[in-house]
PDB file of N, CA, C and O in Angstrom:
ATOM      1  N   UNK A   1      92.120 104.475 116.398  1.00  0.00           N
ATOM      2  CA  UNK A   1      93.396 104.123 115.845  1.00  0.00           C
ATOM      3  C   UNK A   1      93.206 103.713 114.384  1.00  0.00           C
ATOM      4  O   UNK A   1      92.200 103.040 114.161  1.00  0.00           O
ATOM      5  N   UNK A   2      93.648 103.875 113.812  1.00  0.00           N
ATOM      6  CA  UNK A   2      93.821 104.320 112.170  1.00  0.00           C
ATOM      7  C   UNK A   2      94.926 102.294 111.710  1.00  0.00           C
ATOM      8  O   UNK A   2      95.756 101.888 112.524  1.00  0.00           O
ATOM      9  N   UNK A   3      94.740 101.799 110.916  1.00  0.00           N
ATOM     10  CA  UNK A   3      95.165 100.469 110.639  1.00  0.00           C
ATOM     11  C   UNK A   3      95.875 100.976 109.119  1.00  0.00           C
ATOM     12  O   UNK A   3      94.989 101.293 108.325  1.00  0.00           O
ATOM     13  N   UNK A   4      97.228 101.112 108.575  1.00  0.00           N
ATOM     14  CA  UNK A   4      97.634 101.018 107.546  1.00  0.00           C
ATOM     15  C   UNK A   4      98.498  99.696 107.038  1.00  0.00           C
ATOM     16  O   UNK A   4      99.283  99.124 107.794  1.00  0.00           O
ATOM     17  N   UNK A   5      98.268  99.290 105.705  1.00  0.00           N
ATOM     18  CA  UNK A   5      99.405  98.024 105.603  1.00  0.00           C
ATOM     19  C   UNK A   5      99.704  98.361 103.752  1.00  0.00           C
ATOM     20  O   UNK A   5      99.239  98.515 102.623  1.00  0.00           O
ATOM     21  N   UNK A   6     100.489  98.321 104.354  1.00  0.00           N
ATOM     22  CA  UNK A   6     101.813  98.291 103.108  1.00  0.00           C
ATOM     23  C   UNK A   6     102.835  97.496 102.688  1.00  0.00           C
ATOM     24  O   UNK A   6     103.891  97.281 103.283  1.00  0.00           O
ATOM     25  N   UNK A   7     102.401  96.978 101.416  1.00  0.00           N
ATOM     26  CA  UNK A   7     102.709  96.143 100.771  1.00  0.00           C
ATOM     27  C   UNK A   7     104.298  96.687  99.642  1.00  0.00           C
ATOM     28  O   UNK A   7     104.371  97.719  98.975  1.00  0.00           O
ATOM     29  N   UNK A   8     105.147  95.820  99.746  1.00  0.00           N
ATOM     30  CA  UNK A   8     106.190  96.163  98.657  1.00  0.00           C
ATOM     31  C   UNK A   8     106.421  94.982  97.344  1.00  0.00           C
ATOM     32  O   UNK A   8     106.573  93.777  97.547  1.00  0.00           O
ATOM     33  N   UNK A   9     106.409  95.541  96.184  1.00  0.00           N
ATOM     34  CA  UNK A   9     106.562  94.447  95.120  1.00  0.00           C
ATOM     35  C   UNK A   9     107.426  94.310  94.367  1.00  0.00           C
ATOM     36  O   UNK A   9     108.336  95.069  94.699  1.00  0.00           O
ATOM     37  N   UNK A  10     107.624  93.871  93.687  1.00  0.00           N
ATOM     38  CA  UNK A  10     108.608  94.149  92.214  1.00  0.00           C
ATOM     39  C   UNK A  10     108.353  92.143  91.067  1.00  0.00           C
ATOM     40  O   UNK A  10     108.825  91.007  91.114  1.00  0.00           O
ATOM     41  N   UNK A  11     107.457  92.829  90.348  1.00  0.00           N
ATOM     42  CA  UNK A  11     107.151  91.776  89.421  1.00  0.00           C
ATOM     43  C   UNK A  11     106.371  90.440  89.993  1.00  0.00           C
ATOM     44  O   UNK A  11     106.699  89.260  90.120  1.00  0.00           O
ATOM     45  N   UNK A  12     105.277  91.139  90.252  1.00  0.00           N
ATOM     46  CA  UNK A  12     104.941  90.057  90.917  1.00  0.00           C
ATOM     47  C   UNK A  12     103.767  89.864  91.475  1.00  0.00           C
ATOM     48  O   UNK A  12     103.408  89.325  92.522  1.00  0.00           O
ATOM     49  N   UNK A  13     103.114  90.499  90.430  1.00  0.00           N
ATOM     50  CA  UNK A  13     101.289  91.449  89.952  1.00  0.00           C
ATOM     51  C   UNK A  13     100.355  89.892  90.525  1.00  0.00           C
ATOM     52  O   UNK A  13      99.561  89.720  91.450  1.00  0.00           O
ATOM     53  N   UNK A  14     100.508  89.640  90.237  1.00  0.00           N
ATOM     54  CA  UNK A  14      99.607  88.090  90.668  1.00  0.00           C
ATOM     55  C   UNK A  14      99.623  87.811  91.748  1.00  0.00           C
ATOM     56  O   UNK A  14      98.554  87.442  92.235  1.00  0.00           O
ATOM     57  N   UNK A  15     100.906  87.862  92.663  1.00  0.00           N
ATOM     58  CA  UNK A  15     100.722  87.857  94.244  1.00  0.00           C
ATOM     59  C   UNK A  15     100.360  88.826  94.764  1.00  0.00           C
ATOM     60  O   UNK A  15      99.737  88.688  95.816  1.00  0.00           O
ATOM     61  N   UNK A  16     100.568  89.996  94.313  1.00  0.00           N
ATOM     62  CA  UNK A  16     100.190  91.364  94.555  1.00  0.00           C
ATOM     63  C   UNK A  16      98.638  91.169  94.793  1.00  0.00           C
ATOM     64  O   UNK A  16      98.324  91.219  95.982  1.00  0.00           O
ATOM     65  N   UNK A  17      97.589  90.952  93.884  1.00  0.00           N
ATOM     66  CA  UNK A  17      96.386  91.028  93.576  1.00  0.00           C
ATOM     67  C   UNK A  17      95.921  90.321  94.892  1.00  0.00           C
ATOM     68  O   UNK A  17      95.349  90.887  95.823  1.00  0.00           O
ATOM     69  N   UNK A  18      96.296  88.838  94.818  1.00  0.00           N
ATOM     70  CA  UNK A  18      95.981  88.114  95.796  1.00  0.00           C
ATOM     71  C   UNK A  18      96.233  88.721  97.319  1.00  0.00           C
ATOM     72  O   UNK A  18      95.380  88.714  98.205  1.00  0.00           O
ATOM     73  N   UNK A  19      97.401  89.177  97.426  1.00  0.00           N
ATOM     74  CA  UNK A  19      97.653  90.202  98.510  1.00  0.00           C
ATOM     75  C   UNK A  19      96.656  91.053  98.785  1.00  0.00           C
ATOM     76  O   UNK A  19      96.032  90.981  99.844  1.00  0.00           O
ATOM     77  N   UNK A  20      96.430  91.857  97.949  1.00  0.00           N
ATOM     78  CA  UNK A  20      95.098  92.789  98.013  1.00  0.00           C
ATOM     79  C   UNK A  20      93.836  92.580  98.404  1.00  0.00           C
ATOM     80  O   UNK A  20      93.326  93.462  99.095  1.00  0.00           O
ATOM     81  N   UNK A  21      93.085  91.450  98.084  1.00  0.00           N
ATOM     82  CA  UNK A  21      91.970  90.694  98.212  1.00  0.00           C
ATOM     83  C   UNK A  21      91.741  90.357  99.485  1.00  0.00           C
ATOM     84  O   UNK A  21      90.668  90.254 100.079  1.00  0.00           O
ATOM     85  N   UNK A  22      93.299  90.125 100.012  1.00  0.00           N
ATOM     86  CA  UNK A  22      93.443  88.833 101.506  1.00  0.00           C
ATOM     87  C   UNK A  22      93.629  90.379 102.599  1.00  0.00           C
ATOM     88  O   UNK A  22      93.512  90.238 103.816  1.00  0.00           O
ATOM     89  N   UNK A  23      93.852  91.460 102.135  1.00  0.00           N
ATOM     90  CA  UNK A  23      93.918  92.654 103.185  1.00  0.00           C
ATOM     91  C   UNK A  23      92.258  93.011 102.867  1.00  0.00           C
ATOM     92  O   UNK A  23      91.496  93.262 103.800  1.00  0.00           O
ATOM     93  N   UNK A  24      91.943  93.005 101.884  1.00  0.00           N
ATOM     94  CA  UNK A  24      90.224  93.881 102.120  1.00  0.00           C
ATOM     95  C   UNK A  24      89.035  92.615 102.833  1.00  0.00           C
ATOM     96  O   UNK A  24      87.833  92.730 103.076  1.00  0.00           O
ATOM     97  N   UNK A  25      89.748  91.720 102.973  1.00  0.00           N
ATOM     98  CA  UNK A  25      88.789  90.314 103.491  1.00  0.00           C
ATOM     99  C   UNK A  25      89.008  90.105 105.104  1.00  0.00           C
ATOM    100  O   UNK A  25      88.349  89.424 105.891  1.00  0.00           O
ATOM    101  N   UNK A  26      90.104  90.886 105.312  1.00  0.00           N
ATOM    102  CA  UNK A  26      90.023  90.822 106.931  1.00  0.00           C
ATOM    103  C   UNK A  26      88.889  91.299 107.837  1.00  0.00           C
ATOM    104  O   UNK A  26      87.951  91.898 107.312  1.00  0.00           O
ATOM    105  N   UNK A  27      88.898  91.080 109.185  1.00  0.00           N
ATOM    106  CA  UNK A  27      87.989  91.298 110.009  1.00  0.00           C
ATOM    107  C   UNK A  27      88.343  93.058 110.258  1.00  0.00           C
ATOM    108  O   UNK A  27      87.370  93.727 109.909  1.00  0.00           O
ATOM    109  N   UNK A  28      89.415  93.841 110.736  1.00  0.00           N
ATOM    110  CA  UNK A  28      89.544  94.526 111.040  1.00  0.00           C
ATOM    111  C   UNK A  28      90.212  94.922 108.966  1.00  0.00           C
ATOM    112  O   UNK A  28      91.164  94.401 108.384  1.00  0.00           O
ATOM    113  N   UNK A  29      89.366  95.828 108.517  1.00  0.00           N
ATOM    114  CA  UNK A  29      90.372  96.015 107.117  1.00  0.00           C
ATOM    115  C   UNK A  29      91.543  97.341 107.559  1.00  0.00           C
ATOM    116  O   UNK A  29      91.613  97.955 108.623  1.00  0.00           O
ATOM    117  N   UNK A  30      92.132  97.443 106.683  1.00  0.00           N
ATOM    118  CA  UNK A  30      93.034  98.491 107.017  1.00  0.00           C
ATOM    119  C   UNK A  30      92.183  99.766 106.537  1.00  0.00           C
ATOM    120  O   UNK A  30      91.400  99.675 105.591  1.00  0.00           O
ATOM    121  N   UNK A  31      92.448 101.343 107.477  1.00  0.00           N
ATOM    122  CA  UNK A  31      92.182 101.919 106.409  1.00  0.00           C
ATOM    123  C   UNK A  31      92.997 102.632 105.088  1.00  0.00           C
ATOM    124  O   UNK A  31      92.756 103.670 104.472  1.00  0.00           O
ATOM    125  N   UNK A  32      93.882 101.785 104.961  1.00  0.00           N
ATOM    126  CA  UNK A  32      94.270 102.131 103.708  1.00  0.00           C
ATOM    127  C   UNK A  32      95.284 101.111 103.303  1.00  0.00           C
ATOM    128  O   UNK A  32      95.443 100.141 104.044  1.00  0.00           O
ATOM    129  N   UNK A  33      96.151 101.250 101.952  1.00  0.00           N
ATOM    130  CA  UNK A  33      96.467  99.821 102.287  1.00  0.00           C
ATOM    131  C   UNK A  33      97.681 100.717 101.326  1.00  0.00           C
ATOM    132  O   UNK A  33      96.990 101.595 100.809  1.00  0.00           O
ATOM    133  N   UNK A  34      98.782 100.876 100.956  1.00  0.00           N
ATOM    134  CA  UNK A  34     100.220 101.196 100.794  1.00  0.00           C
ATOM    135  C   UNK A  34     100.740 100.432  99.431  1.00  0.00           C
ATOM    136  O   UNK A  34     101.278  99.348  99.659  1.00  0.00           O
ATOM    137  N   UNK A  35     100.692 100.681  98.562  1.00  0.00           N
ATOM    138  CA  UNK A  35     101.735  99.924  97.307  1.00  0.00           C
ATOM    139  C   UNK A  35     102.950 100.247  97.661  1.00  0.00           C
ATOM    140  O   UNK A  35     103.014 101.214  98.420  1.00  0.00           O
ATOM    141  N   UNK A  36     104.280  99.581  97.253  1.00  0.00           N
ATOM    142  CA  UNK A  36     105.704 100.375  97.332  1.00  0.00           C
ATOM    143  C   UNK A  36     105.902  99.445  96.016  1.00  0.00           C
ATOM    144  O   UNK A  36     106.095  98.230  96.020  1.00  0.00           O
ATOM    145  N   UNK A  37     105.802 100.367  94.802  1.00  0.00           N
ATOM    146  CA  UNK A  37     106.218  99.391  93.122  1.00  0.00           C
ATOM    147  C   UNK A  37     107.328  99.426  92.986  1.00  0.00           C
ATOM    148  O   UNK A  37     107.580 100.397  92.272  1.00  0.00           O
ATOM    149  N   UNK A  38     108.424  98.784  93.334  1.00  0.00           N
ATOM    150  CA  UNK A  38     109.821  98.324  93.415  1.00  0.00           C
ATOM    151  C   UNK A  38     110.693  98.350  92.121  1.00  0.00           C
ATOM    152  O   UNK A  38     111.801  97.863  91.900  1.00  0.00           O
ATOM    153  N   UNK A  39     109.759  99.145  91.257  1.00  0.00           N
ATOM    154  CA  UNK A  39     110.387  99.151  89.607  1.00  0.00           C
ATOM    155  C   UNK A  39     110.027  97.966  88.886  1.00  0.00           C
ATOM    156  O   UNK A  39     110.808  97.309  88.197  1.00  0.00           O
ATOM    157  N   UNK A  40     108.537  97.665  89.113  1.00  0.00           N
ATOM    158  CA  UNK A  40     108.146  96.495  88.335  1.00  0.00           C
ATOM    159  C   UNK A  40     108.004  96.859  86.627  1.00  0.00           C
ATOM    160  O   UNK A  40     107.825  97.916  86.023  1.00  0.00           O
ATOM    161  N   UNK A  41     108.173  95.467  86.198  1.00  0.00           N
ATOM    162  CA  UNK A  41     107.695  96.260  84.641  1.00  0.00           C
ATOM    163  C   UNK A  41     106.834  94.819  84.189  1.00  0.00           C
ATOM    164  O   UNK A  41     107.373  94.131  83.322  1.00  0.00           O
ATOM    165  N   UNK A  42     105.550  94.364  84.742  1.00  0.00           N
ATOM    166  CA  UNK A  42     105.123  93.939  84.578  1.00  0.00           C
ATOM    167  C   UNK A  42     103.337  94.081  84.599  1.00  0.00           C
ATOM    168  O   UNK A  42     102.416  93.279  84.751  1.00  0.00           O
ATOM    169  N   UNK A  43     103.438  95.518  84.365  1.00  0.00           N
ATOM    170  CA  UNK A  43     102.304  96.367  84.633  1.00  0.00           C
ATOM    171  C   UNK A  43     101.268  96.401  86.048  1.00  0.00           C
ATOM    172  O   UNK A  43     100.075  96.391  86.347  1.00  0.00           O
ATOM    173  N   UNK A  44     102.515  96.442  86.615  1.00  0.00           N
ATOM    174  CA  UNK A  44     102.158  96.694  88.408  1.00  0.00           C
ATOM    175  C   UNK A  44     101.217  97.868  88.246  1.00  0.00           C
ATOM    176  O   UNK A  44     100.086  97.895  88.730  1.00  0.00           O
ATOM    177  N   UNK A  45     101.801  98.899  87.484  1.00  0.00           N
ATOM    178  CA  UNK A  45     101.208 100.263  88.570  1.00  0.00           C
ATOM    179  C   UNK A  45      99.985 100.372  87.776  1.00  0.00           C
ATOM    180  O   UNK A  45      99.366 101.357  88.178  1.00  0.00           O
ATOM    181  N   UNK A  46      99.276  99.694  86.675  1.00  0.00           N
ATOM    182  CA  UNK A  46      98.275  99.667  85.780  1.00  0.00           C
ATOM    183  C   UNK A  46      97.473  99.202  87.209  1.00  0.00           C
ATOM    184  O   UNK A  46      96.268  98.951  87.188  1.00  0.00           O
TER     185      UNK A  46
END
């Protein structure tokens, strides 16, 4: 079974990051992990 998690943002790169960190630190990681950039303009998609 295949684990995906997907995350949605909009301005808000700093929780984002932290988000990111706290999905690759799990026991089971996902294999893959989903952005949805909500029209950030805070250089999300950088």
């Amino acid at each position: 079974m295949k684990v995906f998690a997907t995350v949605v943002t909009h301005n808000r790169i700093e929780s984002l990051k932290k988000c990111i960190e706290h999905l690759r630190k799990q026991t089971r990681k996902p294999d893959a992990i989903i952005i949805i950039n909500n029209g950030s303009t805070d250089h999300t998609l950088e």
